[in-house]
Structures are given as structure tokens and as C-alpha cells.
mmCIF file of the N, C-alpha and C atoms, coordinates in Angstrom:
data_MODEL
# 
_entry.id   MODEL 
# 
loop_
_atom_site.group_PDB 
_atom_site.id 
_atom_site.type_symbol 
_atom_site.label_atom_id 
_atom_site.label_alt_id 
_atom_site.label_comp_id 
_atom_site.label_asym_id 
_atom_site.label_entity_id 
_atom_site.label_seq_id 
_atom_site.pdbx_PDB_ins_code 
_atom_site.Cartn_x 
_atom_site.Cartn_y 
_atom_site.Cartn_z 
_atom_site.occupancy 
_atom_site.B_iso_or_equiv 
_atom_site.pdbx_formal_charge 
_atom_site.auth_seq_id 
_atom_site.auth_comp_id 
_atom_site.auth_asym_id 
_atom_site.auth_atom_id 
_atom_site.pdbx_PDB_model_num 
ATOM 1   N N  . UNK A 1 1  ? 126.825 42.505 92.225 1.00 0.00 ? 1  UNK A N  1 
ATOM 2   C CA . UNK A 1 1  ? 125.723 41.807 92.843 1.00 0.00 ? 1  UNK A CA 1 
ATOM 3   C C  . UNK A 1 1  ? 125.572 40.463 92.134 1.00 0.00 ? 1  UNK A C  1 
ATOM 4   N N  . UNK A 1 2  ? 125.515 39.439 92.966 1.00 0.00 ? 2  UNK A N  1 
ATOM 5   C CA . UNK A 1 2  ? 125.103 38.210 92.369 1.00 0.00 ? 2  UNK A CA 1 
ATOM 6   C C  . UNK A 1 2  ? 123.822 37.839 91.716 1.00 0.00 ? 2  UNK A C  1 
ATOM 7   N N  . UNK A 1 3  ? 124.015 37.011 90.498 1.00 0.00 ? 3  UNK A N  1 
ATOM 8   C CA . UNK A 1 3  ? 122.813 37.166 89.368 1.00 0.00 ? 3  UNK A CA 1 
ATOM 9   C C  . UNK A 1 3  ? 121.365 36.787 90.117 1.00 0.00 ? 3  UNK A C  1 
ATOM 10  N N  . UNK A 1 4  ? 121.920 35.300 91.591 1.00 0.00 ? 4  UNK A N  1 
ATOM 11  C CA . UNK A 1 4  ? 120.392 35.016 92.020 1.00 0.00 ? 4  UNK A CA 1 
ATOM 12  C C  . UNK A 1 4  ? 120.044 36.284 92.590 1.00 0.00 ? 4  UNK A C  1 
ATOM 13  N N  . UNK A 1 5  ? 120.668 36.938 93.417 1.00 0.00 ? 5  UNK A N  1 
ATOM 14  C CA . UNK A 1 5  ? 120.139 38.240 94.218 1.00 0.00 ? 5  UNK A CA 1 
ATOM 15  C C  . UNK A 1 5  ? 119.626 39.151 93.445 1.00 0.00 ? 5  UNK A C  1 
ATOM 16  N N  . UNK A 1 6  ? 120.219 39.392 92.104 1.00 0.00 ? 6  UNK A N  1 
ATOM 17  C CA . UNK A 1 6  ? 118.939 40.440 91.216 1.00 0.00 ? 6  UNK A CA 1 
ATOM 18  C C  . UNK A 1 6  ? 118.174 39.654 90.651 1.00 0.00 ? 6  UNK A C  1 
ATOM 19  N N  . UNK A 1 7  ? 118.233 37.999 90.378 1.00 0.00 ? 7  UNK A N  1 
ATOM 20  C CA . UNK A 1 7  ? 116.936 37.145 90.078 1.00 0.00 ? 7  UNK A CA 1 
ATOM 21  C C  . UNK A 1 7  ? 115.897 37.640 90.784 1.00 0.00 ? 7  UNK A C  1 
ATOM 22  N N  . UNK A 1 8  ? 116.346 37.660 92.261 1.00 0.00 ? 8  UNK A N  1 
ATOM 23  C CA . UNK A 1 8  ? 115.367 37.725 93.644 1.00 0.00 ? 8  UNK A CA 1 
ATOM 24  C C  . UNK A 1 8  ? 114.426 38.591 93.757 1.00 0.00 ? 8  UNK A C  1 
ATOM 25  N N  . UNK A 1 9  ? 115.479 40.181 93.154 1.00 0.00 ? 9  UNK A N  1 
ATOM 26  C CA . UNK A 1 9  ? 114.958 41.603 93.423 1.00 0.00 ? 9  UNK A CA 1 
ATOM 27  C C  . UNK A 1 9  ? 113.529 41.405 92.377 1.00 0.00 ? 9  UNK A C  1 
ATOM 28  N N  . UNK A 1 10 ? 113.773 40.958 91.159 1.00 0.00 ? 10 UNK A N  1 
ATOM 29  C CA . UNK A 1 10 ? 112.887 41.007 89.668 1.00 0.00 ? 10 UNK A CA 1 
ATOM 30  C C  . UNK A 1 10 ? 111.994 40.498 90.276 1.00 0.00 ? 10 UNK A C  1 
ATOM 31  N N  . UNK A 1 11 ? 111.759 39.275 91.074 1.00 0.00 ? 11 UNK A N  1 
ATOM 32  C CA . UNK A 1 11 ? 110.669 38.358 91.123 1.00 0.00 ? 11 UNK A CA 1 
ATOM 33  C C  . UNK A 1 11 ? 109.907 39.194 92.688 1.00 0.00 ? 11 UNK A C  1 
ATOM 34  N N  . UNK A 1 12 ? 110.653 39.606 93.340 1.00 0.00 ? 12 UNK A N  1 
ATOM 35  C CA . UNK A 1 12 ? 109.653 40.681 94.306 1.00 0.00 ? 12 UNK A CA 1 
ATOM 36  C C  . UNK A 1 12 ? 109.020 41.679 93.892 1.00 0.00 ? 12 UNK A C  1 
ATOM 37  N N  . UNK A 1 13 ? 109.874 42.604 92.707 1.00 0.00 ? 13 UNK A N  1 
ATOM 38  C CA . UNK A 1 13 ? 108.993 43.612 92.275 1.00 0.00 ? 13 UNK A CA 1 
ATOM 39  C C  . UNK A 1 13 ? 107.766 43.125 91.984 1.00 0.00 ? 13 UNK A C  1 
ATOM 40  N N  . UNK A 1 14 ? 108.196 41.565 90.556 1.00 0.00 ? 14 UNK A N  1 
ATOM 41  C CA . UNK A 1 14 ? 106.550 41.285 90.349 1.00 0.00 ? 14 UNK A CA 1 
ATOM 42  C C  . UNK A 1 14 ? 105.996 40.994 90.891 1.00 0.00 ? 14 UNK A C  1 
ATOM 43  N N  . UNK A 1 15 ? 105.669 40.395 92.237 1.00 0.00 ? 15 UNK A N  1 
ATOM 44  C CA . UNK A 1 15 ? 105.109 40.019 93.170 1.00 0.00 ? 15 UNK A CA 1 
ATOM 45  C C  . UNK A 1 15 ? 104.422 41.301 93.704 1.00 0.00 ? 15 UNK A C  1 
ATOM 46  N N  . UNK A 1 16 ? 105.285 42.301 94.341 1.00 0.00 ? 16 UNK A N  1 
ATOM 47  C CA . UNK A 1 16 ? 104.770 43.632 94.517 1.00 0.00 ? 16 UNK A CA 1 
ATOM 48  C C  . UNK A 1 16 ? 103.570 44.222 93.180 1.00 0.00 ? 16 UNK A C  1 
ATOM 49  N N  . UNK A 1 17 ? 104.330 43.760 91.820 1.00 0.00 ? 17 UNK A N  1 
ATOM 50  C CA . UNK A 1 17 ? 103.128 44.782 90.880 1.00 0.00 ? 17 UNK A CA 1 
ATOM 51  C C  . UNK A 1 17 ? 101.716 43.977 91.253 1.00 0.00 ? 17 UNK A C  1 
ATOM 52  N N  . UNK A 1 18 ? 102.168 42.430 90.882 1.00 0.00 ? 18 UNK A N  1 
ATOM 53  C CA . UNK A 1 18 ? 101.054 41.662 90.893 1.00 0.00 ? 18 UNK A CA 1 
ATOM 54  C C  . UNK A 1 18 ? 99.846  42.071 92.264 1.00 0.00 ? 18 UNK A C  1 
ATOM 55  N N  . UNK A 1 19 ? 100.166 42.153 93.389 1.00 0.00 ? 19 UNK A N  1 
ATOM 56  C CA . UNK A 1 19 ? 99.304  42.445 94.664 1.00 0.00 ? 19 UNK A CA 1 
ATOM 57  C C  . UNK A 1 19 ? 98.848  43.877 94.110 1.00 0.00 ? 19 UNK A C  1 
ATOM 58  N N  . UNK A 1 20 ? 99.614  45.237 93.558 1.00 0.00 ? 20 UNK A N  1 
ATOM 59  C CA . UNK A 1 20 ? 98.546  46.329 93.074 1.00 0.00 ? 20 UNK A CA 1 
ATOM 60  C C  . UNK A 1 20 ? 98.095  46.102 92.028 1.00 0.00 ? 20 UNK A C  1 
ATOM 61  N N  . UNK A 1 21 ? 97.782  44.901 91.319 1.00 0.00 ? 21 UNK A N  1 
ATOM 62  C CA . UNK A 1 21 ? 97.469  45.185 89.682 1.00 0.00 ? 21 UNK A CA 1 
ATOM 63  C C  . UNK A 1 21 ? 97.724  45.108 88.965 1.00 0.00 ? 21 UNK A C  1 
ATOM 64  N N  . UNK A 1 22 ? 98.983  45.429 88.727 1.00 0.00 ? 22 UNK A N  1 
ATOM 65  C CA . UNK A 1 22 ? 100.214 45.731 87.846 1.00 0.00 ? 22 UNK A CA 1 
ATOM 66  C C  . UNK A 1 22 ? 100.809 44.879 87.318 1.00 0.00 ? 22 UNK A C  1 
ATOM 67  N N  . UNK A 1 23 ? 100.513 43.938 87.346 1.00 0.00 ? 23 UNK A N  1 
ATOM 68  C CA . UNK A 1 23 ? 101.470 42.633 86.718 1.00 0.00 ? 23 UNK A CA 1 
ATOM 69  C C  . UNK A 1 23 ? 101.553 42.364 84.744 1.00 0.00 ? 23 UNK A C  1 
ATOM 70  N N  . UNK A 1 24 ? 100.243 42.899 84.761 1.00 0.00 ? 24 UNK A N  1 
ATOM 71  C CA . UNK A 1 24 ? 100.129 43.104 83.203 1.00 0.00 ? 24 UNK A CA 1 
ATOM 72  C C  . UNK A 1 24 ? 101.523 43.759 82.673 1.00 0.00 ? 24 UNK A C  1 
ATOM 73  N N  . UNK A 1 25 ? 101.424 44.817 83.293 1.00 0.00 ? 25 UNK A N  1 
ATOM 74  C CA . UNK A 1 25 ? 102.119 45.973 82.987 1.00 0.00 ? 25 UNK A CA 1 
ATOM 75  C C  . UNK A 1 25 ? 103.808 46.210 82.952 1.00 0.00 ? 25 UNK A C  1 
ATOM 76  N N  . UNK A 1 26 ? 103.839 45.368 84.299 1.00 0.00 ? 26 UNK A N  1 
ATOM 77  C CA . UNK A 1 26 ? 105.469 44.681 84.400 1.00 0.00 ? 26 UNK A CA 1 
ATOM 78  C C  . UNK A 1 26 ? 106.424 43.701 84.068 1.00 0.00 ? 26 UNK A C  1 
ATOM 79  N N  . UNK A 1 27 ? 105.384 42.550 84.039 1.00 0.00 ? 27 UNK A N  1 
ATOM 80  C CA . UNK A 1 27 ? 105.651 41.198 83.405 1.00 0.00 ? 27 UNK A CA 1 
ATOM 81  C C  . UNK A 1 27 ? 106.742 41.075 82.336 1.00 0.00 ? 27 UNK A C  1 
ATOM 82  N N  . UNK A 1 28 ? 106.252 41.869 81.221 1.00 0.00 ? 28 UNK A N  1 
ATOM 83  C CA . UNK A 1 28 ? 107.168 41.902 80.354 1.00 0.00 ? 28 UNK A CA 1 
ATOM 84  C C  . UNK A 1 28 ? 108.790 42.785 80.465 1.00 0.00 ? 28 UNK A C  1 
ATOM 85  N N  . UNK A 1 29 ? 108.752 43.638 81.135 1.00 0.00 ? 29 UNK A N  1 
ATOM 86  C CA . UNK A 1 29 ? 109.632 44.301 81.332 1.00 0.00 ? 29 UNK A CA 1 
ATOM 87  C C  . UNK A 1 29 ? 110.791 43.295 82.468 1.00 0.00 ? 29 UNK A C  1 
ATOM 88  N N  . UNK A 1 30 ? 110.291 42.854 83.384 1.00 0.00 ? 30 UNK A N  1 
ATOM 89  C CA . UNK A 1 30 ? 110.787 41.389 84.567 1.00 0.00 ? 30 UNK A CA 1 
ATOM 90  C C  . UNK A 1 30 ? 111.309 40.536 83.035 1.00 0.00 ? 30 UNK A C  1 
ATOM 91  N N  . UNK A 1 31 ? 110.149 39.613 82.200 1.00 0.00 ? 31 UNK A N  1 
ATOM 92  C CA . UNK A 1 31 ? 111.077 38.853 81.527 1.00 0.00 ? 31 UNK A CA 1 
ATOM 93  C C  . UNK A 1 31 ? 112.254 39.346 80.654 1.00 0.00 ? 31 UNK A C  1 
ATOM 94  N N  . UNK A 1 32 ? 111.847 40.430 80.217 1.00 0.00 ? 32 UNK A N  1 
ATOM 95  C CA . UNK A 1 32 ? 113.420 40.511 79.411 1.00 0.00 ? 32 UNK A CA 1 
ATOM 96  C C  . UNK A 1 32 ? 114.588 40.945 80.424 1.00 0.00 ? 32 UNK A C  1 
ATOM 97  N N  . UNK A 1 33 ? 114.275 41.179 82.051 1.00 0.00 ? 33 UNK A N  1 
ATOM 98  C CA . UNK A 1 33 ? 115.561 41.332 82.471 1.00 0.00 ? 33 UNK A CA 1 
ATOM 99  C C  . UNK A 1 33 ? 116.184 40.281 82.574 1.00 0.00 ? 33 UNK A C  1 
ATOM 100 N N  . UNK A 1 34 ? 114.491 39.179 83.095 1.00 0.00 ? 34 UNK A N  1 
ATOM 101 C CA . UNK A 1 34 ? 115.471 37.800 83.589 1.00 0.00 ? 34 UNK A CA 1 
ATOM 102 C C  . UNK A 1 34 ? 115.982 37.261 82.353 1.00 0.00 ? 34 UNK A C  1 
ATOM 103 N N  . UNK A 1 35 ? 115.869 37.186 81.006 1.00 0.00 ? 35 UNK A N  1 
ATOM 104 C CA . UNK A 1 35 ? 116.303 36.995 79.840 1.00 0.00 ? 35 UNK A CA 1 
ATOM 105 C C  . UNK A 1 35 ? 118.028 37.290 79.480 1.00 0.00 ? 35 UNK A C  1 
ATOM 106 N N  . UNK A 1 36 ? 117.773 38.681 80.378 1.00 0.00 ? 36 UNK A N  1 
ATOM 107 C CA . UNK A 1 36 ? 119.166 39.172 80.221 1.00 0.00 ? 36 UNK A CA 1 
ATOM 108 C C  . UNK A 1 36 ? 120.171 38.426 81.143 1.00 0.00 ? 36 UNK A C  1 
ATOM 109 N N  . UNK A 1 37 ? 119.353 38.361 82.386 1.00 0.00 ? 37 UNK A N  1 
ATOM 110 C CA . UNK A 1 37 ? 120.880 37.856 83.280 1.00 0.00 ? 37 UNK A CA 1 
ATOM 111 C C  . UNK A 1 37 ? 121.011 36.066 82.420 1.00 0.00 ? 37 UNK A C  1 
ATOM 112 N N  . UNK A 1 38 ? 120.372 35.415 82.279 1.00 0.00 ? 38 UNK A N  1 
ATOM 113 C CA . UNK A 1 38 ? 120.145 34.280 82.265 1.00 0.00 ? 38 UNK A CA 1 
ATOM 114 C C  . UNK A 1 38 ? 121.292 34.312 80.449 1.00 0.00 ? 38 UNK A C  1 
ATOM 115 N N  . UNK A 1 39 ? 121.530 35.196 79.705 1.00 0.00 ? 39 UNK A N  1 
ATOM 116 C CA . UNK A 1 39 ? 121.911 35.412 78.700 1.00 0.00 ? 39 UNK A CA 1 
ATOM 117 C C  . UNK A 1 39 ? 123.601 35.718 79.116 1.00 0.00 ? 39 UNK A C  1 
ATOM 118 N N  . UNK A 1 40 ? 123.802 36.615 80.111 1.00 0.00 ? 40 UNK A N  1 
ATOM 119 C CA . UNK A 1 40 ? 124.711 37.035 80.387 1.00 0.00 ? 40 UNK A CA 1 
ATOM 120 C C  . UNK A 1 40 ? 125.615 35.953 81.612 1.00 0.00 ? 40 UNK A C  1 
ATOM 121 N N  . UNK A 1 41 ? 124.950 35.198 82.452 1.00 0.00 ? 41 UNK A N  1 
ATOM 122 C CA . UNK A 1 41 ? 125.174 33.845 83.052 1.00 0.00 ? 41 UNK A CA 1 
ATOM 123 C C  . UNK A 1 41 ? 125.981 32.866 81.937 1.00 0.00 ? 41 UNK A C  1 
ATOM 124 N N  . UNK A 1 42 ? 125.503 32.884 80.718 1.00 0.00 ? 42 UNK A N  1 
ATOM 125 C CA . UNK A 1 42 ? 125.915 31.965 79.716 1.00 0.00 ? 42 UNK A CA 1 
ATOM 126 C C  . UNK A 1 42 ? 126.954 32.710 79.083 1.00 0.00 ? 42 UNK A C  1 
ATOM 127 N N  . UNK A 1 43 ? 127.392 33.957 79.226 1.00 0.00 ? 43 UNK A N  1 
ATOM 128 C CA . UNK A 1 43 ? 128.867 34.504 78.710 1.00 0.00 ? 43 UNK A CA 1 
ATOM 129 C C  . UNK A 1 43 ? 128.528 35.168 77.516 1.00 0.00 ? 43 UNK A C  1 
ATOM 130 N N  . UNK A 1 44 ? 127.149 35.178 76.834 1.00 0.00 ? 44 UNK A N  1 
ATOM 131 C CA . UNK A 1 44 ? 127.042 35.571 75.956 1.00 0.00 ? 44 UNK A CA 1 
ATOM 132 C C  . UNK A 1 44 ? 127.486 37.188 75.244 1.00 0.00 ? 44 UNK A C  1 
ATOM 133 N N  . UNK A 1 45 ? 127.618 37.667 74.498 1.00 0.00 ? 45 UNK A N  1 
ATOM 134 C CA . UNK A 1 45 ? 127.951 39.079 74.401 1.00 0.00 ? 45 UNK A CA 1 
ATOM 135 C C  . UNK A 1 45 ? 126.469 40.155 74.539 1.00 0.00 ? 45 UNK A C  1 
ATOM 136 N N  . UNK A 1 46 ? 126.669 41.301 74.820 1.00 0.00 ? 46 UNK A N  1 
ATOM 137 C CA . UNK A 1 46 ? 125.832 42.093 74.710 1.00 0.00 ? 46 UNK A CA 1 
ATOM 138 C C  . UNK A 1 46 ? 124.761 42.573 73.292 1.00 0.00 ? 46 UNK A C  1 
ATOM 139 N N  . UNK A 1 47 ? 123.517 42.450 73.410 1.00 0.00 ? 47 UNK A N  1 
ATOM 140 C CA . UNK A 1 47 ? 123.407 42.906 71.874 1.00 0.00 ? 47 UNK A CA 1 
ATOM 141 C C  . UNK A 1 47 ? 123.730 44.015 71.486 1.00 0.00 ? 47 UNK A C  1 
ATOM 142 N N  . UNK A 1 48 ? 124.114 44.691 69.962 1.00 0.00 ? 48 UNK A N  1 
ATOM 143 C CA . UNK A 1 48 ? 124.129 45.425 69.710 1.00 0.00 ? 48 UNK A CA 1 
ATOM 144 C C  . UNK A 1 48 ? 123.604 47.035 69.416 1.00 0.00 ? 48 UNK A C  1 
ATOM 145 N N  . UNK A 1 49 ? 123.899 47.672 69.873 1.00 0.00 ? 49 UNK A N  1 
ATOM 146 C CA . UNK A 1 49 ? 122.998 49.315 70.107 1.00 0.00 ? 49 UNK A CA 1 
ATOM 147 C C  . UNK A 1 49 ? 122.187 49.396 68.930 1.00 0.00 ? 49 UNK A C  1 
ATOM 148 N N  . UNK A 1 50 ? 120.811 49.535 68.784 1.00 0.00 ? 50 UNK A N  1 
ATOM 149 C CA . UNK A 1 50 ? 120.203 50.435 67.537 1.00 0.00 ? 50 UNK A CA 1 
ATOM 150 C C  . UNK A 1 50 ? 120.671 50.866 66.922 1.00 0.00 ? 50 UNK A C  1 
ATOM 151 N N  . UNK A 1 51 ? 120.561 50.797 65.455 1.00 0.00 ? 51 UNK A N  1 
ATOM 152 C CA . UNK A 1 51 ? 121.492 51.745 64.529 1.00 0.00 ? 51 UNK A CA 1 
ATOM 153 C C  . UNK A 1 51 ? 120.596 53.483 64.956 1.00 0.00 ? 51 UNK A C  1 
ATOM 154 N N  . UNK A 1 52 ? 121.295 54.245 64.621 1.00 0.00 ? 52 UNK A N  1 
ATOM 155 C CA . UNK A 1 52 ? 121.131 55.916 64.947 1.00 0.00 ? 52 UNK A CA 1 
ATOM 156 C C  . UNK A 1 52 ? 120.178 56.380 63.797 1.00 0.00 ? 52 UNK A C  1 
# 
């Protein structure tokens, strides 16, 4: 899937939380995806797993 088309999907959900309420609640979870594609657009590597 192309990065604008899951840009697209992120910014409807919040749109959707925002009209029930929810935007508090989602906001942050939306920016670190768009963080991610916008990270991964730039070639960057994945971060590394939690240590165990």
C-alpha cells in the first residue's frame, strides 16, 4: 500500500475519533504512526526491539 494511502487511512480514523470524542485518546497513537511512515519514506532503519 502506498505511504499517502495509509497517510489517508490515519487521518480519517482521527477525524472519525475526533467527531466521537476520541481524539484525545488517539492522537497520539495517529502521530507515532505518521512518524513512522514519514521515518520509513526517508529509508531509515527500523528501531530496535526492547531488550527482554
Amino acid at each position: 500500500m502506498a505511504a499517502e494511502k495509509v497517510r489517508q487511512s490515519y487521518e480519517q480514523a482521527l477525524a472519525v475519533a475526533r467527531e466521537a470524542g476520541l481524539e484525545e485518546a488517539v492522537l497520539p497513537l495517529v502521530e507515532i504512526r505518521l512518524a513512522d511512515l514519514e521515518r520509513l519514506a526517508g529509508g531509515s532503519p527500523p528501531p530496535a526491539p526492547p531488550a527482554a
